[in-house]
N, C-alpha and C positions, 0 to 999 in steps of 0.2 A: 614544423610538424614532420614527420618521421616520414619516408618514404614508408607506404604500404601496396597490397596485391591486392587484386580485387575481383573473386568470383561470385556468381550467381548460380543459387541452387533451386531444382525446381520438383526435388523431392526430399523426403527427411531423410532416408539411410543415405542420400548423397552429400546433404547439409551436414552430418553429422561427421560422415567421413573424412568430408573436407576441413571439418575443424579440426577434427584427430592429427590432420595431417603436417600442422603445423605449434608449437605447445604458447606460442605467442596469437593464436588467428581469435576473434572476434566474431560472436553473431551481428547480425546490423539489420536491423529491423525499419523504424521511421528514421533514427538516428537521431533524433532530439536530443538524446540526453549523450549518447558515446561521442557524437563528432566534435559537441561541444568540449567534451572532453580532451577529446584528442588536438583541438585548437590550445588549451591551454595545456598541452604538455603533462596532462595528468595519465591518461592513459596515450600508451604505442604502439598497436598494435602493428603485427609484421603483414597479415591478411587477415581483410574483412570477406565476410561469407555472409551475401547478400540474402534472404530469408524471405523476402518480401512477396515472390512470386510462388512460394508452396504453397498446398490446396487444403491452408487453416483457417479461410476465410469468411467463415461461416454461422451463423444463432440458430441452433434446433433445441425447440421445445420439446422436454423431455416428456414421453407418454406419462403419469400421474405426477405431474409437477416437477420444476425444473427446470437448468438450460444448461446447454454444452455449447461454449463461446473458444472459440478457433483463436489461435495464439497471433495471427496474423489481422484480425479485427483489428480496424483502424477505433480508435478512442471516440471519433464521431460516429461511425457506424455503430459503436454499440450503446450509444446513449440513446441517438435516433431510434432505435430496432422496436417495434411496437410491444413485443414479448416482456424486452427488457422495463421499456416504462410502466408494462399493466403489472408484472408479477415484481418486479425489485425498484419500485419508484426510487431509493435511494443509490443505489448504483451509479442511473442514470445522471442525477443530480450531484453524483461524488465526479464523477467523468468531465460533468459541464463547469462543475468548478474549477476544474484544471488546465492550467494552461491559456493557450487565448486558441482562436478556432484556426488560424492557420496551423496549430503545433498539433491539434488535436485530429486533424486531418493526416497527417503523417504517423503521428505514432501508435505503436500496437497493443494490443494487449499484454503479449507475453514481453515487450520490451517497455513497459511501463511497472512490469511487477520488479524488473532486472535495475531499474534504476539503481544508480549510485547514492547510500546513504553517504550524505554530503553537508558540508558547510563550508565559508568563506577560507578558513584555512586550509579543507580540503583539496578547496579547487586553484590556491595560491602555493606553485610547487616553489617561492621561497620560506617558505613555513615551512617548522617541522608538524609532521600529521602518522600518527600509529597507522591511518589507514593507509597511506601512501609509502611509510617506510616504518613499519613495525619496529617498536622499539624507542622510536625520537622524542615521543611525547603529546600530549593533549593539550594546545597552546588556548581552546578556548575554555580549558576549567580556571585560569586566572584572568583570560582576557575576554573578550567578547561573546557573550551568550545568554543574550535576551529571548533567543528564541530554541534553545537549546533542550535538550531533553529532563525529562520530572522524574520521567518510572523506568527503572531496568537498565541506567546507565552504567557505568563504571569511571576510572578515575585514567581508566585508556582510551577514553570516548566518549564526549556526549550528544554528537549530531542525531538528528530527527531523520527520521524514514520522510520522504518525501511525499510519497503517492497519494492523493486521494482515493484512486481508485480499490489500492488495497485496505483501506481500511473498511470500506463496505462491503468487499468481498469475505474478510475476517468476517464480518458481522453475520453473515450467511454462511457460514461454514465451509468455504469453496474450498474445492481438492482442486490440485495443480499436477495436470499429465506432463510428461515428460519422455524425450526417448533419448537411448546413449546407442554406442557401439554393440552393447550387451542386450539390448533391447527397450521393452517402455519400463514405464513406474510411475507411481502417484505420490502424491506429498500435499498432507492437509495445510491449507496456507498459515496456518498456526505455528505450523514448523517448518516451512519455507526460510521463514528468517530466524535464526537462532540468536538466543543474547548474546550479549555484545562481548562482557567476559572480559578476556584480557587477548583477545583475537578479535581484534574492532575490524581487520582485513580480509574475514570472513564473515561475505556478508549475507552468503543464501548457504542449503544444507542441500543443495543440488550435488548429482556425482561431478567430476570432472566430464567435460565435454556435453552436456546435456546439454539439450534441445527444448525450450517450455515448446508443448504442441495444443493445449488446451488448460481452460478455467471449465471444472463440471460445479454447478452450483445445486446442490441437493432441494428436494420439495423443502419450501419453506411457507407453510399460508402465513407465518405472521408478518413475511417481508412484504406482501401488498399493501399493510400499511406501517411503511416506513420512510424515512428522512435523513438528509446528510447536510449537516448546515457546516461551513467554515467561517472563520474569519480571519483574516488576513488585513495586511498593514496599509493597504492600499487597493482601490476599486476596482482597480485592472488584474492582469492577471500574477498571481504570487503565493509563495509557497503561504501553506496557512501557519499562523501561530498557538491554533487548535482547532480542531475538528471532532465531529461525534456524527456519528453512523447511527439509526437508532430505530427501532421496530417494537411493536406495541401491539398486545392484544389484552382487552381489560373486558370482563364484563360481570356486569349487578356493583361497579366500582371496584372489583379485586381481578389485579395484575396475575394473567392465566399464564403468558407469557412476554419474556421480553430479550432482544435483541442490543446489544452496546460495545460498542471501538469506538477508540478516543485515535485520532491523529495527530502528528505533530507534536509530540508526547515522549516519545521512547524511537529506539533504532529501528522501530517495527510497528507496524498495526497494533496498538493496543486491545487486545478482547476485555472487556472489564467485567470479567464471570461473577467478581466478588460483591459487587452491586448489581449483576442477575440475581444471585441466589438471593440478595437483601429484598431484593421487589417482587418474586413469584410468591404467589400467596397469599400478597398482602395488599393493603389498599393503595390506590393511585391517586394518590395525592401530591402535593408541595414536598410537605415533611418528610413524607416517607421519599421520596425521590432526590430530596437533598441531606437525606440519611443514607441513603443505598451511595453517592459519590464520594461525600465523606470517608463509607467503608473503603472505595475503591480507591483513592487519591489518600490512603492514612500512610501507605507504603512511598510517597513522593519523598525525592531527596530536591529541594529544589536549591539551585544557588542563589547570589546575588540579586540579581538581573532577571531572573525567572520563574520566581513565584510567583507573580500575575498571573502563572498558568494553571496552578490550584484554585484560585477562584473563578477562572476565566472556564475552566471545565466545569465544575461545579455548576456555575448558572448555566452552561449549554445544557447540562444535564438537565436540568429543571424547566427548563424554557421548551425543549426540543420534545419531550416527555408529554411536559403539559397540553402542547400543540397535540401531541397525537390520541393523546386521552381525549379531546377534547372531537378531534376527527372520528373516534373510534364511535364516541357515543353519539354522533350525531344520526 
């Protein structure tokens, strides 16, 4: 591992400065996911700029619906937070799926959206990897990618966004505060992550030097009843090989509104608008909900090794759906 510096900031225009001040330094939040990094020689940074002790640590309900969740929220605080579970049950349950509870005690909010979109060749600096050295190559579109990406890849990258938590955040339409040298700004998590393109090494649409300081989560009543199921290869804790986010408001049987992100999918939070637009208006049913995934999943490129993941969303979609029509009308 690289020699690095190591301060601690205990305000944003200080944390901000201090990153300025170096064009190698690092925010460092739980560090789950950068030190690992930094053990395997992926990332070097020259100084870490400690974040942990700023005053982001905070869940306010917003006066007519809503929440403004502090970039410093630990992944277990904001699952536990009572707010979180009455008004975004899926959230909550995207949060607890991730990771095991030691990791989720450590890390933050705003260092869970920063994760590295990642895979096995990523994190093996004898591979060649676009994200690591732009240019060398995507070694897993011939080699290994059973759990690789379906929608909005390229032929420079097919790794999956990791987070759970952002994909139910996408579902809710959360804005991502931010502050620089220049001052704050916002950015709808929609576009947080830009495609992938043929700059897989850019992985968020942040300015240089930015600071995430908050997630504002706009009034949503259909997100109280909502759900985040994964599945993943194994019982314990692991990235998923699909996930869906999912919010449901149905009434006389016709779908008024609905919420859906797919995980585990694409280099990002999947919104899947085009299987929204297939189900408002119309009945809530089997058919029409394995007609609405269809629309959304017509645009999959999938490889070898990873079309299980066309069906495997499709039935989340159906499954996940039917549970909350079934909650809604009860």
């Amino acid at each position: 591992m690289r020699e690095f510096g190591y301060e601690r900031a205990f305000d944003v225009s200080g944390a901000v400065a201090l990153l300025g001040s170096d064009p190698d330094a690092r925010f460092l939040g739980g560090g789950t996911n950068l030190v690992d990094l930094m053990k395997a020689g992926v990332e070097r940074p020259a100084l870490l700029v400690d974040v942990r002790e700023l005053p982001l640590d905070g869940v306010e309900f917003i006066h007519g619906g809503g929440l403004r969740i502090g970039a410093t929220v630990t992944n277990s605080g904001l699952a536990a937070h009572p707010e979180v579970r009455r008004h975004y049950p899926a959230l909550a349950q995207a949060v607890l799926a991730g990771a095991s509870g030691q990791l989720r005690n450590m890390a933050t909010v705003g260092g869970n959206l920063l994760q590295r979109t990642r895979c096995g060749y990523f994190t093996d600096i004898s591979k060649p990897c676009n994200k690591r050295s732009p240019g060398s190559g995507c070694p897993a579109v011939d080699g290994e990618h059973h759990n690789h990406a379906i929608l909005g890849a390229s032929e420079h990258c097919i790794a999956t966004h990791a987070s759970d938590m952002a994909v139910a955040l996408a579902a809710f339409d959360a804005v991502i505060s931010y502050e620089t040298a220049d001052g704050p700004g916002e950015l709808p998590i929609t576009e947080l992550y830009p495609p992938v393109g043929d700059t897989p090494h850019i992985e968020t649409a942040l300015p240089p030097g930015a600071l995430i300081t908050g997630v504002t989560l706009p009034p949503a009543p259909v997100a109280a009843h909502s759900r985040y199921r994964k599945v993943r290869e194994r019982a314990s804790y692991a990235f998923a090989i699909g996930s869906i986010a999912a919010a449901l408001d149905v009434q006389d049987g016709v779908v008024r509104e609905v919420r859906l992100a797919f995980g585990a999918v694409a280099s990002r939070p999947w919104r899947a608008r085009t299987a929204e637009r297939e189900l408002i208006g119309g009945p809530a049913s089997a058919e029409a909900f394995a007609a609405a995934a269809d629309a959304e999943l017509a645009a999959a490129k999938a490889l070898p090794e990873n079309g299980y993941k066309v069906t495997l969303l499709r039935n989340l979609v159906g499954a996940v759906l039917t549970e909350l029509t079934e909650e809604v009308s009860r």
